[in-house]
N, C-alpha and C positions, 0 to 999 in steps of 0.2 A: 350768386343770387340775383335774379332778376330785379332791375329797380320797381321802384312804388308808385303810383301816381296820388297825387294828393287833388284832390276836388273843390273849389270854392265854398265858402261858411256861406250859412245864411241868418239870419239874425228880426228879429220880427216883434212887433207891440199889438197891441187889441188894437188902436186904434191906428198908430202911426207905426206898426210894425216895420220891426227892420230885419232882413234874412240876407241872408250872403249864403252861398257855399264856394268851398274850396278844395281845389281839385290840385291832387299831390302823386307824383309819379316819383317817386323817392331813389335814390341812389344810395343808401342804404350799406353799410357794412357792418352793421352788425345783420342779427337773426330779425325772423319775423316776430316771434314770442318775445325779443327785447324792445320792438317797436310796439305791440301790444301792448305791455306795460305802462309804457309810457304814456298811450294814450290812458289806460286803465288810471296812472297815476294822476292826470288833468283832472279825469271826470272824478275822481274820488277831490281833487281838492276841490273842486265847483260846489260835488254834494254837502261838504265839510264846513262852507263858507255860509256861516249867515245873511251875511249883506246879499249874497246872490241867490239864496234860497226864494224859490218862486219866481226870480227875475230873469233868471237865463237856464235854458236849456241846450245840449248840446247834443248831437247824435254822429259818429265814426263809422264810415259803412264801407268794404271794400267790395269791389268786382267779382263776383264771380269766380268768373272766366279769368280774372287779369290781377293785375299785382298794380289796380288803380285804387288809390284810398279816396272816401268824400264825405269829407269835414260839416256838419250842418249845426249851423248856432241859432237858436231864437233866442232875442232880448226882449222883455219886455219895454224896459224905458231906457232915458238917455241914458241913467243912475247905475241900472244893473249892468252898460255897457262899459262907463267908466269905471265903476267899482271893480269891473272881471279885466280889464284893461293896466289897474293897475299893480294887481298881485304877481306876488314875484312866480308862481307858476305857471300863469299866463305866459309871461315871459318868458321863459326857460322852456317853454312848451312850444312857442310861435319862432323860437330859434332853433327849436333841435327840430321841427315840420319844414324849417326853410332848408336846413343843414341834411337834412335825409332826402328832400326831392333837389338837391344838388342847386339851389339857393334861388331859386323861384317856386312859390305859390301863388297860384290864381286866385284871386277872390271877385268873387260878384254876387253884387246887391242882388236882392230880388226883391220884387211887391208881391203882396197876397192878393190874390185877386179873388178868391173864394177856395173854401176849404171842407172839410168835413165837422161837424161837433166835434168831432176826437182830436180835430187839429194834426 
């Protein structure tokens, strides 16, 4: 199986928004359906978390064309950043994303500079 590419997070507030994305080119031995999951199983613990309901959003996009994943996070505030920072499946998640793109992920900030209502 062709590796993955993992894409930098982005992460963002109304006012002091913070965005990162993360760009993951993974090396990968298991399946791709077992790597899905796992993403599946992040974003179900996000949905699941009250402390992080409303305060972070996450979206998993892959290429195409390519076996590039990109990781996109919006946080509302510092709060929703540390609170998703310290659950244990953050964790478990941010090591099995560094352990599948063969132990580098990219991350970079981004500002909003203007966007659509839909955000």
């Amino acid at each position: 199986m062709r590796s993955r590419a993992c894409h930098p997070l982005i992460i963002a507030t109304e006012e002091d928004r913070h965005e990162a994305v993360s760009h993951q080119v993974p090396s990968h031995h298991g399946t791709t359906e077992d790597w899905h999951k796992e993403i599946a199983k992040f974003i179900a613990g996000m949905d699941g978390d009250p402390a992080l309901k409303g305060k972070v959003g996450y979206r998993c996009m892959k290429g195409r064309d390519s076996a590039d994943y990109y990781h996109i996070a919006t946080v509302i505030d510092d709060a929703g950043r540390v609170a998703l920072q310290e659950r244990p499946f953050f964790k478990h998640y941010t090591e099995a994303t560094r352990s599948i793109s063969g132990g580098t992920v990219e991350v970079i900030p981004l500002e909003v500079i203007a966007e659509t209502a839909a955000g």
